[in-house]
N, C-alpha and C positions, 0 to 999 in steps of 0.2 A: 664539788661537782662529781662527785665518787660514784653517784647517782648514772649516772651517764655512760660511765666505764663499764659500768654491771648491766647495763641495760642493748640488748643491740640497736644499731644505728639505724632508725626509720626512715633516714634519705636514701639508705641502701634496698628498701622493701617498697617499692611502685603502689604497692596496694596498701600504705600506712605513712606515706608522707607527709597527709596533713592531719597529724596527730601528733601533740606535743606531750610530753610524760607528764603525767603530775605532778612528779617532784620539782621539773623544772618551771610549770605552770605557777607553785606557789613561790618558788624564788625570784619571778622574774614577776608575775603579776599578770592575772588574764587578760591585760588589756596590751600584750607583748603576745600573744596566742595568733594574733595577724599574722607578727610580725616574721613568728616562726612559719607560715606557711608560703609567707612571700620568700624568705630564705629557701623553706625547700622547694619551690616552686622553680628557682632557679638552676637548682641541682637534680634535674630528673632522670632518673634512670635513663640509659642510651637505649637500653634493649632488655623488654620483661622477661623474666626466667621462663622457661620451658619447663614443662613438668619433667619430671625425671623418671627417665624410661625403665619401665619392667622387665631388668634382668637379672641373673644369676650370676652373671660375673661383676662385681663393686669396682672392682678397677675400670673396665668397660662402662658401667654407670657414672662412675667418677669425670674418665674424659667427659664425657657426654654430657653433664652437668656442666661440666669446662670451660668446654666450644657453646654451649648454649645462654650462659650470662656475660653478660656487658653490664661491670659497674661505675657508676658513676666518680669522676675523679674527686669529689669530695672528702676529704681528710679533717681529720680534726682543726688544725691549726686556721684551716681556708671556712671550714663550719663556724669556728668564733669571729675570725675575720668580718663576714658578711652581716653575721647577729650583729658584732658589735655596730658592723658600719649601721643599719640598719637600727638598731637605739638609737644611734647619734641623729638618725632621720626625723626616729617619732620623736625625737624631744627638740629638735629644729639646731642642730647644731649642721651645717650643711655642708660647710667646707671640711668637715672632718667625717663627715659621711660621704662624701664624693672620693676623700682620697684613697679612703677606705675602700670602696667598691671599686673603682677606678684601677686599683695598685692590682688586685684578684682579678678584674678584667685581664688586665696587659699580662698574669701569670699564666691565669687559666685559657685566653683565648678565646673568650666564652661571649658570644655577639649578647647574650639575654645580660650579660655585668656587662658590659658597653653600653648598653641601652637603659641600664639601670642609671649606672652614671650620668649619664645624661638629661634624664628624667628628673632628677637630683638637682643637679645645676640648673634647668630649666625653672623647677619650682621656685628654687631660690633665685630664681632670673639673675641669673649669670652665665649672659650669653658668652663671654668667652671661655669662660670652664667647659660650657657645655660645648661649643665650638672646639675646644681642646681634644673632648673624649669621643667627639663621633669624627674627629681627624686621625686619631689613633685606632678606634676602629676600624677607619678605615685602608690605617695604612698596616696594621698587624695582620686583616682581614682582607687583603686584596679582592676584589670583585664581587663585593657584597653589594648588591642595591641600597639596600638598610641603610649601610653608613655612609654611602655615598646621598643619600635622599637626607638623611639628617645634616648632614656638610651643606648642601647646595639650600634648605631652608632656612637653617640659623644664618649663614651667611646674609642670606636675604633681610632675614628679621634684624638683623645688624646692619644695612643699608650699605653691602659691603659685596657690589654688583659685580664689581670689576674683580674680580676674584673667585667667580664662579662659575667661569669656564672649566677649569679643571674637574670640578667635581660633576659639571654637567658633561663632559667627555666622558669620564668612568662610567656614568651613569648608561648613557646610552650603548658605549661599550659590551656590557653587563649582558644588553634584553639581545634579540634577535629576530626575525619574521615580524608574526603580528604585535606582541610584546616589543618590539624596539618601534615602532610603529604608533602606537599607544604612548609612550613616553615621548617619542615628537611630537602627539599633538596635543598633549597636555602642558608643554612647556610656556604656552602664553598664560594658561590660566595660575601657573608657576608664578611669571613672573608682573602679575596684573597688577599688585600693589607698590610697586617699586616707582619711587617716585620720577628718577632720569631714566624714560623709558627709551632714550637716544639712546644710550648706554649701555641699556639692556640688548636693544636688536641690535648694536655693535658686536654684544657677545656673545649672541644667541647664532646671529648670522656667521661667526667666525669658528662657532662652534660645530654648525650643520653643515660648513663648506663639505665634508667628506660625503656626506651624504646627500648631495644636489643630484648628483647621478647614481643612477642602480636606483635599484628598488623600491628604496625609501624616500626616491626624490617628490611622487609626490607628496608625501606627507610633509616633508624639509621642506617644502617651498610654501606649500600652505604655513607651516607655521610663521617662515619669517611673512606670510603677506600680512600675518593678522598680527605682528608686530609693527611691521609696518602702518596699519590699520593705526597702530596704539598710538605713535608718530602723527598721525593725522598727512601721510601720505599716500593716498587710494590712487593714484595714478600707479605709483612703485607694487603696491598690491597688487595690483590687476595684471601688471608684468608679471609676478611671482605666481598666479594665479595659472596664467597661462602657458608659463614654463611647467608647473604641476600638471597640468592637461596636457598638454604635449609628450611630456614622461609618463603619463598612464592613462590614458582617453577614460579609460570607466573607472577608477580610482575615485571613489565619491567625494573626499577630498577636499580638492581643487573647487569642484564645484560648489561644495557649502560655502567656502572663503569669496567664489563669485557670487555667492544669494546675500552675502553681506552685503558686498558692494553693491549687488541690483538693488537694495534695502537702502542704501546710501544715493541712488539716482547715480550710478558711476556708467558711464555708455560704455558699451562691448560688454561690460561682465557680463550679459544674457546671453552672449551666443556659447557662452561656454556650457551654461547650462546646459543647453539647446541641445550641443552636440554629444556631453555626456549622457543624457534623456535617449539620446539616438542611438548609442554604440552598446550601454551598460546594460548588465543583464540583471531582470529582474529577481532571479533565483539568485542573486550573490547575498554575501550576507549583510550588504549595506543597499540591498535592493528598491527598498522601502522609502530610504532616508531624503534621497535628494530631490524626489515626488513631492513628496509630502510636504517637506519647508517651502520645495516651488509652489505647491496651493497654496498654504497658510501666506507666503510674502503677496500672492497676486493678488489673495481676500485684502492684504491689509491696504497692498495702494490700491482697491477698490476695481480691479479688474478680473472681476466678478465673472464674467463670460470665458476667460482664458481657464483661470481658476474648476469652473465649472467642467471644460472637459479635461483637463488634468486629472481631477478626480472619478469624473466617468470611466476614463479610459483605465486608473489605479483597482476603482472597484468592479470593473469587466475583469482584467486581468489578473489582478491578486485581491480575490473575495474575502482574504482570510485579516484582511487590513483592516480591525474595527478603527483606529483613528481616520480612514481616511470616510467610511461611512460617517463617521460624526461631521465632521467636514464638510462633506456633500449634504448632508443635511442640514447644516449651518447654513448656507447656501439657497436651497430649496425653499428653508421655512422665511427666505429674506424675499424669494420673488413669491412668496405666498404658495406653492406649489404644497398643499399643507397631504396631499395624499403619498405625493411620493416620498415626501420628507419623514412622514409615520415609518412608512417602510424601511427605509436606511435607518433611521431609530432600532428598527424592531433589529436590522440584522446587525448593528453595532452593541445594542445590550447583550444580544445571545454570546456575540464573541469575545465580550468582558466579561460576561458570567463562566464564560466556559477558561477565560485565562485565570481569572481571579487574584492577582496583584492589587498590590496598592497603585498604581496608574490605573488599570482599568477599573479600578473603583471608583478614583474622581471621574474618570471619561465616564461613570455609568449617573453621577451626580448631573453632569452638563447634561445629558441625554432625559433624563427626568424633567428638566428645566425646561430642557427644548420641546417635551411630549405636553409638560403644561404650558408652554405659548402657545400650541397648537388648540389644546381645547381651549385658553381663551378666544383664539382669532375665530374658534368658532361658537365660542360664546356658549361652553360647557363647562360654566363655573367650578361643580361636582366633581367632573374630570382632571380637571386642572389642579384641586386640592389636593387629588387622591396620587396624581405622578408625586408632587410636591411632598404628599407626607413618606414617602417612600425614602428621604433622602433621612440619611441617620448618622452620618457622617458630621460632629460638632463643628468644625473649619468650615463645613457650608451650608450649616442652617441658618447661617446670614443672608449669601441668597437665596435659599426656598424665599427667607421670610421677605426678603424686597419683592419676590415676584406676588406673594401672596397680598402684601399692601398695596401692590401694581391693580392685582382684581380688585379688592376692596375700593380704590378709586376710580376704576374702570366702571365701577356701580355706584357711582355718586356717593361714597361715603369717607371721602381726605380724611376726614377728622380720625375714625376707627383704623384706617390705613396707617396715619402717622403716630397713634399711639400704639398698633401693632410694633411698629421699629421703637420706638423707645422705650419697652416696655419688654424686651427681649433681653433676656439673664446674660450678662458680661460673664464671658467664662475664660476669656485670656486678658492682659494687661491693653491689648489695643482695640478690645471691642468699642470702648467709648467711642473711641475716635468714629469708627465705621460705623457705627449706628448711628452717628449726625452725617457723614455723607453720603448712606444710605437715605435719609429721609430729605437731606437737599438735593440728591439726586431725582427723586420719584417726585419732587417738588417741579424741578425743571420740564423733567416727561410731561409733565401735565404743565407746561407754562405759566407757573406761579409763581415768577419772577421773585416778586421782593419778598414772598416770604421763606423763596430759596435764601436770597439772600441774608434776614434776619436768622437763619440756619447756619448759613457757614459764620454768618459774625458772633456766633456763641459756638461755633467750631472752635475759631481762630483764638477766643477770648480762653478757652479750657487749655488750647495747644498750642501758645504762641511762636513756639519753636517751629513748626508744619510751613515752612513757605506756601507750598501747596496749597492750603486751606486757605490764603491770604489773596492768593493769585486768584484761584474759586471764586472768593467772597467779591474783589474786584468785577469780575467779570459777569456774574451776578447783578452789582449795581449798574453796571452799562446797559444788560438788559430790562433791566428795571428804569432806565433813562432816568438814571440821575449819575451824571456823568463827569459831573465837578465830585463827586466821593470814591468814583471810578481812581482817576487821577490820582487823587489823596493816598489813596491803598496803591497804588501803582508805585507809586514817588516813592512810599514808605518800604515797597517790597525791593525794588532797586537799592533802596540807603544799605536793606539790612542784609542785602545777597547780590554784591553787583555784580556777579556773573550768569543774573537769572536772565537768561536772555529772552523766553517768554516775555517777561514784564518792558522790557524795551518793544519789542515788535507789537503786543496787544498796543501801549501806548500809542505808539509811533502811527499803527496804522488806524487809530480811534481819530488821530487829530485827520487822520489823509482824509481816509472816509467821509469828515465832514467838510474839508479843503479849508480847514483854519489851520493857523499857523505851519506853513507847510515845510520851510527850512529846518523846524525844531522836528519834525515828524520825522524828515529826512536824515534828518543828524541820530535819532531815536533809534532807525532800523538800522543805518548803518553800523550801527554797535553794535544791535541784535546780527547782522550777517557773520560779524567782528569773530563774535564769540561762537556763533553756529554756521558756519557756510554753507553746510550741505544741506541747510533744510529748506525745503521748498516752500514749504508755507511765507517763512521769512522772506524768501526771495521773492513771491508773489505779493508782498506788503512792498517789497524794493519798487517792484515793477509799477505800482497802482499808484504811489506815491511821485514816481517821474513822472505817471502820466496825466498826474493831476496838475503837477508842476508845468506843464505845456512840454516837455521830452517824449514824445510820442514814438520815434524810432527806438530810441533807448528804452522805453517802455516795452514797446512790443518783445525787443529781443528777448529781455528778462523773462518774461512771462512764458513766452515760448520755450524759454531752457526750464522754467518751473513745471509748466505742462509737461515737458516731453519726460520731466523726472520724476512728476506724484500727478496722474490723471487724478482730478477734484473737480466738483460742482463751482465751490466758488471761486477756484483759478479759471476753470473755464468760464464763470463770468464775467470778469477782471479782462480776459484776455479776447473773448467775445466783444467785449465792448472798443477796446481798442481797434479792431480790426473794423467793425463798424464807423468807428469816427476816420478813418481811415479812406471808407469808402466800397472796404472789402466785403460787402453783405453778403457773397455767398461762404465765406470763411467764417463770418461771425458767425451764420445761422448752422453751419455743420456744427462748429466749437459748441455752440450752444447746445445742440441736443446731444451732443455725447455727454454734457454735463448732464441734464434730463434724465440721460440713462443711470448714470452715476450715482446723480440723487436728486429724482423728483420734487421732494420736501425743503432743498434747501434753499433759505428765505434771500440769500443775497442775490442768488439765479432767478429767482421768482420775482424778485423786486428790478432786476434790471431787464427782465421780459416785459415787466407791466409798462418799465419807465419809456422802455421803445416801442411799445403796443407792437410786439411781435409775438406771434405762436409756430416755433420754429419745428 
């Protein structure tokens, strides 16, 4: 290697580190030429030379060359050390390229050969080697994030919870202000996969005790509620919630962990919203945030009207919000308000063109989608194509292409509509799937029952693994009124997923519905509740199934906690009807038309108006 000695050293020169000599390129083999760059990669200069100043005195030039370079501590003996570890790598010998890199770590100090290490052991999944070297990083390294964030995730990935207090202590130690603030509320999505999630908010909570007061309480509070959340105890949340609002009224916070709960039907979590909406200023820099999730949650439980001025009042006051103009015009083009919804269009694409990210590129995708519902609703086919070809975006010309076989059927031609979707180029591994429930979907829009259904059962038959596609195809046959294959696919989805709880409550409330066999029904949803508590729907199969059973107080109750927790058409039929047999006709006919408002269209409220010959 005499070659080397004669040659000066290129980890010493910043501007020739990734360049390996010749001579050692032929001894070592160009396919080690990497390997040389990830070595010097490791070794970088601390500080690039300075030119060297023009003067007449060389002594004076000398210092001043001096004081002006920082060379890196790279020595020959630590240069072979790393090479070597680093062969031992590419040729898969791993435990002697970890102890390699590892030993130069613990010499030189050097967080990039601690990481190296670790990366090493990783590969070769050896999570406790790797646990070994980012503990000594950490512990050589005092108050390094790095190693403390590699400690607290190998731990994890080693199911090794109870022991990750520590490193979650340093961790948060480390940050400070907004930065320590940020790492408490990323700690649930830390600790999401961990199977004793008891166990977790044991040490998560014993971890954030320092931080319940001061500053950061509300973040420490939000996080343990949504651990809490993880627990499935939302009573305990909502406490934790409201100790975070109490320690910082405008702190956004508190409030998102309460739009979960309103998302969950949990009562009180809305007033906290309510009162952060009241106090927080919209010029902070989370001003935007807890508006906006408040519209999207009030669209989704279908309180549409609340919804409506939240966003009015967002886009009066902060015009610069293109998602919340999308929104409002989600909105607009649902009660048909097809002029003013143009408009909020026009002024949410200007503000995604003018931001130009990749989020406001999809928001400019929905906003095309939405311009061509408009020119269908008004029946300008031309129009409609032309929003639609605009979209160029590959991830969403699945839906241009659903809406544009939506026109095609809207003009009498199913057949060209349905070979537009199948007939569209697969360009990821899961287009197949979406392009058959793309075309059972546009099946159902237009009430073509069974040949939705013969769709999803060549779904099911391509993807037998998709519970989904199975629960689909079921629910399909029901509308198709063949209701003995309903069942069959139901039974089979239960055997092959028994915690689909979907397929218990469709069951359950298929047999209510028709008031056969009503103890098995009963028995059906009570599993479904079992496994889902908090879903209203489910509870409103609870409620209709006691009160088909002749339970009519017990009935009533249910439904009324269902209503007061997801306003719906068909709870409020359910629960309409109750009141009515009851006696109560002017409570039934209120229930009634708030359902009406709800949704017009839907068939179980339409079919229990016609059954009482009322027009409420």
């Amino acid at each position: 290697m005499s070659t080397l000695r004669s040659t000066p050293t290129p980890l010493l020169d910043c501007q020739r580190s990734d360049t390996m000599p010749p001579s050692l390129q032929r001894r070592v083999g160009h396919a080690m030429v990497a390997t040389w760059m990830a070595v010097s990669s490791m070794a970088a200069c601390a500080q690039t030379s300075a030119p060297t100043p023009r003067t007449a005195d060389p002594v004076k030039a000398s210092e001043a060359v001096s004081d002006s370079v920082s060379n890196s501590g790279l020595d020959a003996p630590l240069f072979y050390q790393l090479l070597i570890g680093e062969l031992h790598a590419r040729t898969g010998d791993a435990g002697a390229a970890y102890s390699l890199i590892l030993d130069a770590a613990r010499n030189q100090r050097d967080p990039l050969l601690y990481r190296r290490a670790v990366d090493i052991a990783l590969q070769a999944r050896s999570g406790e080697s790797a646990l070994s070297a980012a503990r000594a990083w950490s512990r050589d390294l005092p108050g390094s994030p790095d190693a403390d964030r590699f400690v607290l995730q190998i731990l994890l990935a080693l199911n090794r919870v109870a022991e990750t207090g520590p490193a979650l202590t340093s961790l948060l130690a480390s940050g400070d202000g907004v930065s320590r603030d940020e790492t408490i509320n990323a700690i649930p999505q830390t600790y999401a996969r961990v199977s004793d999630k008891a166990l977790a908010l044991q040490v998560v909570q014993g971890t954030l005790n320092p931080y319940l007061q001061g500053p950061h309480a509300p973040a420490a509070w939000t996080t343990v509620g949504r651990m809490e959340l993880a627990v499935e105890q939302p009573e305990a949340a909502l406490t934790s919630a409201r100790k975070g609002h109490a320690a910082n009224p405008q702190s956004p916070f508190p409030a998102m962990l309460a739009l979960e709960l309103v998302e969950r039907g949990q009562r009180g979590a809305e007033d906290i919203v309510r009162d952060h909406l009241r106090v927080a200023s919209p010029a902070g820099p989370f001003g935007s945030q807890v508006p906006l999730a408040y519209a999207r949650i009030l669209l989704d439980l279908q309180r549409t009207a609340e919804a409506a001025r939240q966003l009015e009042s967002l886009t009066t006051n902060q015009p610069e919000l293109a998602d919340a103009w999308l929104l409002q015009a989600t909105i607009q083009v649902q009660e048909n308000k097809l002029d003013a919804a143009s408009k909020s269009l026009q002024n949410h694409m200007r503000l995604a063109r003018e931001a130009g990210d990749e989020r406001s590129a999809r928001g400019l995708t929905q906003a095309y989608l939405l311009m061509a519902q408009i020119a269908e609703k008004q029946n300008d086919i031309q129009a409609a194509n032309a929003w639609l070809d605009r979209i160029e975006n590959a991830d969403d010309i699945m839906a241009a292409q659903m809406r544009r076989a939506s026109l095609l059927a809207r003009q009498g031609q199913m057949t060209e509509a349905r070979a537009l979707l199948r007939n569209h180029p697969e360009r990821r591994p899961d287009d197949a799937r979406l392009k058959l429930v793309a075309e059972a979907q546009l099946l159902r829009d237009f009430k073509q029952w069974q040949e939705a259904y013969l769709v999803y059962k060549e779904a099911v038959r391509q993807f037998p693994d998709q519970t989904d596609l199975l629960y689909d195809q079921a629910m399909m046959a029901e509308k198709a009124d063949n209701l003995a294959e309903m069942e069959v696919l139901l039974r089979q989805l239960i055997a092959a997923k028994p915690d689909f709880h979907h397929a218990y409550n469709a069951l359950g409330y298929s047999l209510a519905d028709r008031n056969v066999r009503l103890p098995e029904a009963k028995e059906l949803i009570e599993k479904a509740v079992a496994l889902a508590p908090g879903d209203a729907y489910i509870q409103d199969s609870l409620g209709w199934v006691e009160f088909r059973m002749g339970n009519v107080p017990r009935a009533l109750s249910i439904l009324q906690a269902a209503y007061g927790k997801r306003p719906d058409a068909e709870i409020a039929a359910h629960l309409g009807e109750v009141h009515w047999v009851l006696g109560q006709r002017e409570q039934a006919l209120k229930i009634w038309r708030e359902g009406l408002l709800l949704a017009n269209d839907n068939e179980t409220l339409l079919n229990t108006l016609k059954r009482f010959q009322v027009q409420p």
